[in-house]
N, C-alpha and C positions, 0 to 999 in steps of 0.2 A: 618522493611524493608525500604529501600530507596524511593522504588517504589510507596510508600504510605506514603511518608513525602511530607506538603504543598514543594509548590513553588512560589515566588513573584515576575512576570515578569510587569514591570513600574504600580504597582499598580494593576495588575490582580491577582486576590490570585489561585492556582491552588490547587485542595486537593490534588492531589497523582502529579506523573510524566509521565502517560500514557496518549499518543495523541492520534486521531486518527485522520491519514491527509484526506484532501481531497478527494472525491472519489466517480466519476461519477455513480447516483444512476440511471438515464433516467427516472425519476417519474414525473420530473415538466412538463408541456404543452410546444408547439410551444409559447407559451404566454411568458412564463419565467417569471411567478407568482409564487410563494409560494403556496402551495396546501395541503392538511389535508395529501397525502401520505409521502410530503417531511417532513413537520412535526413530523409526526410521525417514520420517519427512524431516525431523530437525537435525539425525544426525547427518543426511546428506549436507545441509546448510555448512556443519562442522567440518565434514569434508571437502567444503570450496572455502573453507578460512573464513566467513562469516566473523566480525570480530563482536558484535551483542546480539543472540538471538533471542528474542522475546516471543514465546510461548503464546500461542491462541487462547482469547480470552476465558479463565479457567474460574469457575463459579467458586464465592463463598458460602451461597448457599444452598440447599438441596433441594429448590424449585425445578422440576423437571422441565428440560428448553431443548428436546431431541440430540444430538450427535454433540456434549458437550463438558470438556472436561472441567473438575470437579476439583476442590480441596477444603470440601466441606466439613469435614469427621477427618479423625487419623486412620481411618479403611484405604484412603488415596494415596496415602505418604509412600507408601512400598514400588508401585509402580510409577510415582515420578524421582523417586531416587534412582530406578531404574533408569528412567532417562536422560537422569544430570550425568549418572556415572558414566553411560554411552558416549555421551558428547564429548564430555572431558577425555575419555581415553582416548579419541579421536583424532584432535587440536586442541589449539589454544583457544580456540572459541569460548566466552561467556553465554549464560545463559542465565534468562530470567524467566518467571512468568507472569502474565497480565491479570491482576485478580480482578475479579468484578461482579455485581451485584448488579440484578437488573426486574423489572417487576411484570406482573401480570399484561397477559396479550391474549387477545381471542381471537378464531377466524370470524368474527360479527365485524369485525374491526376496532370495537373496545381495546381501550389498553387504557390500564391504572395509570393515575398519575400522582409525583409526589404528595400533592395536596390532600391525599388521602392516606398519609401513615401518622399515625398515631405516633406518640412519644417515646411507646413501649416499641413501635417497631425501629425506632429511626435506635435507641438503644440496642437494639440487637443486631440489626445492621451494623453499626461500629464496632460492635463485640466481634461478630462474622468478620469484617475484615482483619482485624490483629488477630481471628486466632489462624485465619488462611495462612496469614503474613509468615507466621510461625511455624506452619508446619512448611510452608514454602524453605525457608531456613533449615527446618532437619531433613527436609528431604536433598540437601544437599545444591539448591539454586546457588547461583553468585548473587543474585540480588531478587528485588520482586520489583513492579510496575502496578502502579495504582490508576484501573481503567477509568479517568474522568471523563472523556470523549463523548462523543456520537450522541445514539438514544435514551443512553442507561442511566442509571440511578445518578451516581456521584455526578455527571454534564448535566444531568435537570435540574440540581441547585446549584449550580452555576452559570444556567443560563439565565439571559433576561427575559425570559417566559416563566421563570417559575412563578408560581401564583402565591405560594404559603405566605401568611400575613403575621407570622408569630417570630423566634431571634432567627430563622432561615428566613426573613421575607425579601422575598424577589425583587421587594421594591427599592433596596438599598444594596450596594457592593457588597459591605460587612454581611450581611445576611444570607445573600449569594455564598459565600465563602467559608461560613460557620461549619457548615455539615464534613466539608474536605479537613476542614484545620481539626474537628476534631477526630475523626479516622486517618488524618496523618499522626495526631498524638496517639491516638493507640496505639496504632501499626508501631511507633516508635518505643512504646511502654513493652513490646511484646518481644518487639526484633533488636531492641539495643539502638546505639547511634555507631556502633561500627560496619553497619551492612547497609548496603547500598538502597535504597526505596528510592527510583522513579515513579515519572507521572506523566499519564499522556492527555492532555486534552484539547479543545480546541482552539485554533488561533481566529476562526471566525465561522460564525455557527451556521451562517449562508440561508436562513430563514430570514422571513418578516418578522420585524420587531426584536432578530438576533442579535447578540453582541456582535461588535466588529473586533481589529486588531483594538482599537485603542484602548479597549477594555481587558481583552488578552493579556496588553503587557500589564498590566495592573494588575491581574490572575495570577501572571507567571510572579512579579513582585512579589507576592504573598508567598508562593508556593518555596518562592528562594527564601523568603524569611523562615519560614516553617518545616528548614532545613533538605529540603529536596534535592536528590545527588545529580537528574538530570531530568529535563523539559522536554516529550516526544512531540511535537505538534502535529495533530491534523486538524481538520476542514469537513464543516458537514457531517452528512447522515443522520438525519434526524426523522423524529417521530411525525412532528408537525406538516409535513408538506409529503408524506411517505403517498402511492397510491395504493389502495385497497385492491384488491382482486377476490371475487367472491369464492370465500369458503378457505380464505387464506391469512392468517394473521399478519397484521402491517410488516412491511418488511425498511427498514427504514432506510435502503438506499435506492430507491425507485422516485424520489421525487430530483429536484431541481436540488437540493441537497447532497444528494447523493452521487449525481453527474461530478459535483465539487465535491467531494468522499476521493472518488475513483477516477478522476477525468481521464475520459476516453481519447482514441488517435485524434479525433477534433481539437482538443485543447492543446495548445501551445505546452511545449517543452517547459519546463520549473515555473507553472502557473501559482505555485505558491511558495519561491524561496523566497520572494520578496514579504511575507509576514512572517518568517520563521528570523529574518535576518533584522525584522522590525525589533521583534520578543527580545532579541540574543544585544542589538543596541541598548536597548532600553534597561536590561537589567542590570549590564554591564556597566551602566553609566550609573544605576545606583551604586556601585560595589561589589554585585554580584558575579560570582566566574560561574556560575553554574551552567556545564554543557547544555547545548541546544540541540537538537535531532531537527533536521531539514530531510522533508520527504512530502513527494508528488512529482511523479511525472521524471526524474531525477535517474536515467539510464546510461548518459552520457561521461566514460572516464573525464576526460576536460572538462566537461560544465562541473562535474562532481568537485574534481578539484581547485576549480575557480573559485565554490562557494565558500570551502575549505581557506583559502590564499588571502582571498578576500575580507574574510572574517564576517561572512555572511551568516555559520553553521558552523558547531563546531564536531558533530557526525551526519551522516549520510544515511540516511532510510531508506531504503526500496524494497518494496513488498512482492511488485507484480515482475517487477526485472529479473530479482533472487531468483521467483519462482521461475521464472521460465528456463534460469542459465544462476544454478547454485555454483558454480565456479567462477563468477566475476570476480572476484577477488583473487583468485587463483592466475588468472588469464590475467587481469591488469598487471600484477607482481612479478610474472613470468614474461612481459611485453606482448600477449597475444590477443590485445585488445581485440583483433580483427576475428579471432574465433568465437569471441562471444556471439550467444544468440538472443538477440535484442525481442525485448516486447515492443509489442507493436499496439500495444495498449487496444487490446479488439475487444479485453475485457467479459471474454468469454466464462474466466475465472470468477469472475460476480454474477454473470448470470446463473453458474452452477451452485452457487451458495444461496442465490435465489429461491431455483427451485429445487432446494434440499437434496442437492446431490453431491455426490463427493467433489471437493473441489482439485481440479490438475489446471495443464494448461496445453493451449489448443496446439503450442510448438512442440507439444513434444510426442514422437512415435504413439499412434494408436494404442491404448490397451495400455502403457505404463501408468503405474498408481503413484512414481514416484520419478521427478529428472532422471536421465539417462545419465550413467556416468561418464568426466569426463577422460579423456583419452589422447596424449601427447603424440603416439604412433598409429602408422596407417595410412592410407592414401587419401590424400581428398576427391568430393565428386569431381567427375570432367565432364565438358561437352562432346557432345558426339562428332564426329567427323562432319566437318562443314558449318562447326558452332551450333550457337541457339537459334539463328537466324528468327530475331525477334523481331516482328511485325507490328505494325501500329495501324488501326484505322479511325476517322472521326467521325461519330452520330451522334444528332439530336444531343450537342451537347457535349459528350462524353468520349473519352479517347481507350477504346479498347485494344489489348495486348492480348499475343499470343508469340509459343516460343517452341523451342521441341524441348524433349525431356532432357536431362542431364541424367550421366551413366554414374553410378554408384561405386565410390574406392571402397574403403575401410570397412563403410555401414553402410545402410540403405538412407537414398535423400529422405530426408524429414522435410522438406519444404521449400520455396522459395524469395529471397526478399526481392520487392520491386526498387527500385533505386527510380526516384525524378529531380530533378534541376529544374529550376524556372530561369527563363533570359539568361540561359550560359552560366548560372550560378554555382552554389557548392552542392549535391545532389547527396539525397537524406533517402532514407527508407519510408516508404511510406504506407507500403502493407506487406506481409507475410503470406503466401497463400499455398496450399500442399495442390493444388492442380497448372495447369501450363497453361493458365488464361488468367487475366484479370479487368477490372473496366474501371477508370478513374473518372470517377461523376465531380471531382472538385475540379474544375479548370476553365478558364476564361478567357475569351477570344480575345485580341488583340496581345496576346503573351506567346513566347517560345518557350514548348517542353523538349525534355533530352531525358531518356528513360533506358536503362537497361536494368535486367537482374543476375544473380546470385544462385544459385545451389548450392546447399549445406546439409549437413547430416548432424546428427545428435547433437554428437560432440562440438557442431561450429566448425567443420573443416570445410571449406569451402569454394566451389570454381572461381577463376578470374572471372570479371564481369562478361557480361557477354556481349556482343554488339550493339550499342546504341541505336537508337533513331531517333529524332526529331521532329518534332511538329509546331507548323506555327500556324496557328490558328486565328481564323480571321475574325473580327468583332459582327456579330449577327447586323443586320441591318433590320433597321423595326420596321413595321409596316403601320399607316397611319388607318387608322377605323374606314370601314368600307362606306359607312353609311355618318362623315360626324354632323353631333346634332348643330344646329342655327343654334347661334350666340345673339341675345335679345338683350340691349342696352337700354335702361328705363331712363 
């Protein structure tokens, strides 16, 4: 498989082509030290074979932003040497961190915007990133990532919102582009041209008046010329369309932005390889080989590999997948594709980062602060004598399930997946739930469903399916107005 052939980005050897990008855990202190919990979230990563783990956005500078890590001063270097050397003794896993720079927010709902830094600060901003860059290097990273994305500094001059009217003006590409090209030449003055510097930012900013792809790949074009080892893309989260909640500083994945940041089980499967695989044409037709990172929505080994075969992406992102089941790479390489425990994208994990709380994930055992490890021996759950004997009824719409429990082998059940087919089709997962009942409010009369589920424990071991059933449901009949009014032809 693809998936699991090295990769050589400017001297960083990668085993496989699975990333797993950035992604706010809330484990570090007000302090924005490195701590035995942050440690331990990325070395579990190292422990499922992760082949680039990129570190949660980690500040250059020493603006206080609650639960977030820091490589502001050399006070920090101690405790992330700490945990490159963890990781590395672990596996072959790589590891970077995401540096980034981001500016003032109030719970008013104010937030500063670039159009109000001075000369002197947008200088000291570029100074902050190369000297991050460099202590990121003694602390012993393989590489570091340059956070241009989302809400933050370095994606506000890049987007086509920015306002400044001076050589960053918004209203030209070049201008857009100045503030990155010159904190890529630091970063580069500080760190050498033998160590790796990615970059992630977006491939379409999903606001009014955003860039699209086709400005992107013009983005990424620069970003290859101004020598960049690899292109993480995402989508969204922005400041502009964020909603307010009173006495709460914007958070900026709450608007229609942000649905396209994280899309939820609503959104189709790889809702964004098709602009990741736009980026990765376009550059490559200039001359550029510079890898591409394909992530959204992206849980599936086949699809994975398709995009891979395809030459759609040349690695694989998954943020909220990793999290659920740090051993996908593990399970794929070993053929146990079927033990993985799949996100079910419920996206509970963003609501927790929401509202500033430690971020886990809803599959996994109550009360763990970190995946469960995984485990090749042992029994998987079984059904109880007589099966699941799952049940189907239809109301007002909606087709509600119910099943009995499944008995626990090795571990105790963690959950169950609902498995549906539409018309005799191929039959996908379509929620996760830890109780023995569920209700599918997406379904439409004049179609045949076919539903059974699953029982799984931590680890992904899991019952054969259980007994199907079937429903075919009939198209409502409308009813015409009781009372319609007289049609009056002039």
């Amino acid at each position: 498989m693809k998936l699991l052939q090295p990769l050589d980005i400017n001297g960083m050897l990668l085993p496989n082509r699975v990333a797993v990008p950035a992604m706010v855990t809330r484990l570090s202190g007000e302090d924005g030290f490195v701590n035995q919990d942050i440690i331990d979230r990325y070395v579990r990563y190292a422990q499922g074979h992760v082949g680039l783990i990129v570190v949660e956005a980690t500040a250059v500078h020493g603006s206080k932003s609650g639960p977030l890590l820091r490589l502001s001063s050399d006070e920090f270097i101690a405790g992330h040497r700490d945990l490159t050397r963890q990781i590395h003794d672990t596996s072959g896993s790589r590891v970077v961190p995401q540096i980034i720079h981001f500016m003032k927010v109030a719970r008013s709902g104010w937030r500063q915007t670039i159009d109000s830094l001075s000369e002197a600060d947008i200088e000291r901003i570029i100074g902050e990133f190369g000297a991050a860059a460099a202590r990121a290097r003694d602390a012993g990273y393989d590489g570091v990532e340059l956070h241009s994305a989302h809400a933050y500094t370095l994606s506000s001059f890049l987007s086509r919102r920015n306002p400044r009217r001076d050589r960053y003006d918004g209203r030209t590409l070049e201008g857009r582009l100045a503030m990155f090209g010159r904190v890529m030449a630091e970063v580069r003055r500080q760190v050498g041209s033998d160590w790796p510097v990615g970059v992630r930012f977006l491939a379409e900013e999903a606001i009014k008046d955003g860039y699209t792809v086709e400005e992107a790949k013009l983005i990424a074009l620069r970003m290859a010329q101004l020598g960049v080892d690899y292109i993480s893309l995402s989508v969204g989260g922005k400041f502009e369309d964020a909603v307010h909640r009173d006495g709460q500083p914007l958070y900026p994945y709450t608007g229609y932005s942000g649905d396209r940041c994280m899309p939820g089980d609503w959104y189709p499967a790889l809702p964004h390889a098709h602009l990741a695989a736009a980026v990765k044409q376009y550059i490559n037709a200039k001359g550029f080989t510079v890898p591409v990172i394909s992530v959204g929505k992206i849980s599936d080994p086949a699809e994975a590999e398709t995009l891979l075969q395809e030459g759609r992406a040349d690695m694989i992102g998954m943020a909220r997948q990793l999290l659920a089941d740090p051993d996908w790479v593990k399970k794929v390489a070993d053929g146990r594709q079927d033990r993985i425990v799949r996100c079910i994208y419920c996206n509970v994990c963003k609501q927790l980062d929401e509202n500033f709380k430690e971020v886990n994930c809803f599959l996994w055992p109550k009360g763990l602060r970190q995946a469960p490890p995984d485990s090749l021996d042992g029994d998987a759950p079984r059904w109880p004598e007589g099966g699941a004997q799952l049940a189907a009824t239809v109301d007002k719409g909606q087709v509600k399930l119910a099943w009995k429990a499944a008995q626990p082998g090795a571990a105790p059940i963690a959950g169950y997946n609902v498995y549906r087919a539409e018309d005799d089709g191929t039959a996908r997962v379509t929620e996760a739930v830890k109780s023995v009942k569920h209700t599918d409010r997406v379904v439409l009369g004049g179609l045949r469903y076919t539903y059974y589920v699953r029982a799984h424990d931590a680890a992904g071991r899991a019952t054969p399916p259980s007994d199907a059933v079937r429903i075919d449901l009939p198209v409502p009949i409308a009813e015409p107005a009781s009372h319609p009014s007289e049609v009056h032809h002039a």
